[in-house]
N, C-alpha and C positions, 0 to 999 in steps of 0.2 A: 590675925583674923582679917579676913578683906572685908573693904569697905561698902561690899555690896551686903555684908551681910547682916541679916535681921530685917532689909527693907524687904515690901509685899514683892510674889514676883507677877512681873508684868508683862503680858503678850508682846511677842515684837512686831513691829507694825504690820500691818496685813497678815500678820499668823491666824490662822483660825483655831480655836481656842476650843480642848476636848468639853464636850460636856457629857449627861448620862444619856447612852444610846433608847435606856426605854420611858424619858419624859419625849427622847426627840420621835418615839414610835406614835407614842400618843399624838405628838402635834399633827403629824400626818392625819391619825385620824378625825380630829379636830379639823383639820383645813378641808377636811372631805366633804366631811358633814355642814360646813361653810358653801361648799361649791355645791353644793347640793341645795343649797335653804328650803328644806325639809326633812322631817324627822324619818330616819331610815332605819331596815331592819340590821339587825348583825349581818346576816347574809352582803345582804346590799353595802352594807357601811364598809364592810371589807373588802369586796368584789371596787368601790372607789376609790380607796384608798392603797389598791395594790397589795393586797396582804390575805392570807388564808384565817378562814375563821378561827381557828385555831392560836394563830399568832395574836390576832387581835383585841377574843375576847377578853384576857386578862389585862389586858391594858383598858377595857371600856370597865369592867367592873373597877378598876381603882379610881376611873375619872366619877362614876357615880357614887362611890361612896366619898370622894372630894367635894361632888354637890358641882364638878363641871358639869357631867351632863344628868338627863333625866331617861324616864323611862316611860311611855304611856300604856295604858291597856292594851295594846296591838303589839307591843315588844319592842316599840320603834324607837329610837335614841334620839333625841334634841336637849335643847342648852339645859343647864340646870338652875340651879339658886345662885348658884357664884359664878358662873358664867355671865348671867344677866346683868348681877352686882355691879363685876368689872368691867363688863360694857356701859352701863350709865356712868362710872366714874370715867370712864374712855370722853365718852360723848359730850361730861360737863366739862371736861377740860381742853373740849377741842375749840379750835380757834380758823377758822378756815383761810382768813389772811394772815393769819401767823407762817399754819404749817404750809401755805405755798410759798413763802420767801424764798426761800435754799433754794425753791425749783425754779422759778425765775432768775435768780443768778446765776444757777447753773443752765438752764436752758438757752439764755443770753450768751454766755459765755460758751456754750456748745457750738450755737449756729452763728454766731456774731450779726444777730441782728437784733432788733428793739421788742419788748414782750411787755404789753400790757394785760393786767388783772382787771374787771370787772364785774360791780355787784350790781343785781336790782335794788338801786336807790328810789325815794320815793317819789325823781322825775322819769324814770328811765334805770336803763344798762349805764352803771357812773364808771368813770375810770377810778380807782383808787392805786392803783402801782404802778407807775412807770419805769421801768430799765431802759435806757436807751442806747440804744449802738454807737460803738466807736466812730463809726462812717459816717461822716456827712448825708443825710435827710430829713427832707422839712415832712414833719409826718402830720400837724398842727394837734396833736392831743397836750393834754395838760391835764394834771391831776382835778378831778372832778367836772371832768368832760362828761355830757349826759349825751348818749350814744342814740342814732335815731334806729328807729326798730325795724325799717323801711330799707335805706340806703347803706347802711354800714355794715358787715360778716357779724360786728361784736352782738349788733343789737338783734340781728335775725335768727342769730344762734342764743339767743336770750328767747326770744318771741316762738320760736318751736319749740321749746318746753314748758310753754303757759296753759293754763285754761284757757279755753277761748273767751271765756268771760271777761278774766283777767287783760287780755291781749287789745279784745276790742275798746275797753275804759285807757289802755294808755298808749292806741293807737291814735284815738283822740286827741291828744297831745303832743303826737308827731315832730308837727311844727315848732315848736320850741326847742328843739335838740338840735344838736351837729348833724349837718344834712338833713336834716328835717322835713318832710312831706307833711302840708298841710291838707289835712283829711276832714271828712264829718263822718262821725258818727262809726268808726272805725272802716269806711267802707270808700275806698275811690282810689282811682289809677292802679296802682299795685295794690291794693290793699284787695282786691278780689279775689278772684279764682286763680287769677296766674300766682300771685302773692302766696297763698295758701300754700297750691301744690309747691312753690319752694321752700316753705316750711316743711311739707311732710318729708320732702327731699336733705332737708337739712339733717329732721332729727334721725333717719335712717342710716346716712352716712358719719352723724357725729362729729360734723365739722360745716364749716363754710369760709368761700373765701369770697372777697373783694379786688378787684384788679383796676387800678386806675380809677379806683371810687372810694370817699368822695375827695379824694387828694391825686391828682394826675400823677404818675407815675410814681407810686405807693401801689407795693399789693399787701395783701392781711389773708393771715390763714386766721381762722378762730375757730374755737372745739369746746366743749361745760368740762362742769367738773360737776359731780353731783354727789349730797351727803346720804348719809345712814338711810331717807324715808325715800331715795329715790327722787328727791327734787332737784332742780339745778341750781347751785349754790352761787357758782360764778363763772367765769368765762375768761381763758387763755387766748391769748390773739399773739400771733408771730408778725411783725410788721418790717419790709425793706422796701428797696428802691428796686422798680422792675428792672428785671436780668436778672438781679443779683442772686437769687434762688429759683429751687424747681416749686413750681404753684401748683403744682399735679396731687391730688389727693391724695394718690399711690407712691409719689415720691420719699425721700430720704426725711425732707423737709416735715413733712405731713405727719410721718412715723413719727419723728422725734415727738411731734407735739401732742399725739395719740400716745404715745406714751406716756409723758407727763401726766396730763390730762388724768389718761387709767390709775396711775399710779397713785395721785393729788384723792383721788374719787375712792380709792378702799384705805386711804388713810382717813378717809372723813365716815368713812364706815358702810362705802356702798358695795352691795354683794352681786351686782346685777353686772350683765354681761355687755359688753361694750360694743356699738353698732356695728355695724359686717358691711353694709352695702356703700362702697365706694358713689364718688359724685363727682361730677365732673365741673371743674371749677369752670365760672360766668364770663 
């Protein structure tokens, strides 16, 4: 008898491993009705999902009596009782600086330059992860760096996804942070009209960068990441020594980080569609 035998047998690495062709039909039409977020008819739900009525509907009649999805008075299909279940146990077990670790090592490790994480702390955009690049650059962050909302990509790209309520109470405070603007009243120098429009500029394009500010020859790309309600949870920033990358929005560089970014953002449960309008870095 060989000595392989009796053990479980195990995929070999990279194999992709058969599963049942009609739970994987279903997902399809589960990820439809996802990209949808809203309840659609059979017609509709199939016509998204690539598949004729016919093929479809036995597969939505087995998800409804599993209590995936539901059915309303209109015929139209959205989540069910255990769909919703499994997304609050999703949600209480999410951790949003946990699940970006990997991506910062590996985004680090992709573009071989320095990748800070940032949350709204209760001064400010704080630094909480630092990766830093192989390569010699004084970048001056340090863990629990409170990012100014004004002068820096990290904190602007914070500050276009506030209330303005919210924005104005910790523009006010400006001055106490890295690079720092001291302001009243949330209102002076950049903090007006120019200010503004580069916020609505930011949040269109889904990114901002920094070039030679507030560290002379340091550029910063920065992008959100945002959870399940559609808020921004926290902030990726790409940081190197100028030259050493493309700063170009449309760039290799930029992609890579929009992709994180997307990726980071429907693992924390966001179903919303990711900005389209290009910006041309400062």
């Amino acid at each position: 008898m060989s000595k392989e035998a009796g053990k479980p047998a195990v995929a070999a690495e990279g194999k992709q491993q058969r599963g049942i062709q009609s739970l994987d039909i279903s997902g399809v039409l589960l990820n439809a009705l996802i990209s949808a977020a809203r309840p659609l008819s059979l017609k509709d739900l199939a016509s998204a999902a690539g598949m004729p009525t016919a093929k479809a509907f036995p597969h939505l009649v087995s998800l409804l009596k599993t209590g995936m999805l539901s059915r309303d008075a209109d015929g139209c299909f959205g989540p069910g009782p255990l769909s919703l279940q499994l997304g609050l146990i999703a949600l209480q077990r999410l951790s949003p600086t946990r699940e970006v670790e990997q991506e910062i090592l590996h985004i680090a490790g992709a573009t071989g330059m320095s990748v800070a994480m940032a949350v709204l702390g209760p001064l400010g955009p704080t630094v909480l992860r630092l990766e830093e690049s192989a390569r010699p650059q004084h970048i001056s962050l340090r863990l629990g760096t409170v990012m100014s909302l004004v002068n820096t990509a990290i904190g602007r790209v914070f500050a276009a996804y506030l209330p303005n309520d919210v924005l104005d109470d910790l523009l006010a405070q400006d001055g106490i942070r890295m690079a720092g603007s001291a302001v009243g009243s949330g209102r002076a120098g950049q903090n007006g009209s120019e200010y503004r429009l580069r916020l609505q500029q930011i949040a269109a394009a889904g990114m901002d960068s920094a070039l030679d500010t507030p560290v002379p020859g340091i550029h910063t790309l920065a992008a959100p990441v945002f959870d399940h309600t559609g808020t921004i949870s926290l902030v990726i920033a790409l940081i190197g020594a100028a030259g050493s990358f493309d700063t170009n929005h449309a760039g290799d560089t930029a992609r890579s980080l929009q992709q994180a970014v997307a990726g980071l953002s429907r693992r924390l449960g966001y179903a919303g569609s990711p900005p389209v309008q290009p910006m041309e870095p400062e």
